[in-house]
N, C-alpha and C positions, 0 to 999 in steps of 0.2 A: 480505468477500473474494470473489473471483472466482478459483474453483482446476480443476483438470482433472481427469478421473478416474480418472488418473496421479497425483497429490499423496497422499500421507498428511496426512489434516487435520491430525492432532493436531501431526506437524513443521512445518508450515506456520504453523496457527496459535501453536506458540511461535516461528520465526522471528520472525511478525512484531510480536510481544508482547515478545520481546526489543529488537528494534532500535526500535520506537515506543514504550518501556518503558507501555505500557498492559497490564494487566492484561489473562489471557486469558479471564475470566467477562463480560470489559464488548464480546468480539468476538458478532455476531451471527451468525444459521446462514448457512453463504458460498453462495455460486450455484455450483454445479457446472457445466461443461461438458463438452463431446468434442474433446479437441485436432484438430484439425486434420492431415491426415498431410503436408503440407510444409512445417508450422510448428512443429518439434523444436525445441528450446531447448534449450541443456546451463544444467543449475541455473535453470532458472526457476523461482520462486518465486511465480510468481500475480500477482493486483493484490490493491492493501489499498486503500479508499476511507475516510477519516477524517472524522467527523463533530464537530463542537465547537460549540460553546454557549458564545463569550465575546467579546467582540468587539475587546477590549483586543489577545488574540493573534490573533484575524483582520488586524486594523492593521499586527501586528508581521510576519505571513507575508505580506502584500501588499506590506509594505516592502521584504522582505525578497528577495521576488521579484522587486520594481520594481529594485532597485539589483544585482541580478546580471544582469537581462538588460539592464542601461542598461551592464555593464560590459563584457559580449561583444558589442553593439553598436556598440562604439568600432572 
């Protein structure tokens, strides 16, 4: 994760352990930064960068990605 020095880890990291239901002992230590002062966000939430090890669901998010931007492409 990529958070600011505005976030609460520990809410941040269950966000994002909720909505990618990954457990939050398998997040590693996040990068902190210094927001930026005219880049305020309401509810920003950081970045989550996912790592996977399968290639069966690599196939399936490439598909998955190929055929949603083949559809806004129409």
């Amino acid at each position: 994760m990529q958070l600011h020095t505005t976030h609460d880890r520990k809410e941040i990291t269950s966000f994002w352990s909720n909505l990618l239901d990954i457990p939050e002992k398998q997040f590693q230590k996040p990068t902190i930064t210094i927001p930026m002062e005219k880049m305020k966000r309401r509810d920003y939430k950081g970045t989550c960068t996912v790592r996977y090890y399968d290639f069966a669901l690599f196939n399936e998010i490439v598909g998955t990605y190929e055929a949603f931007f083949r559809e806004i492409d129409k």
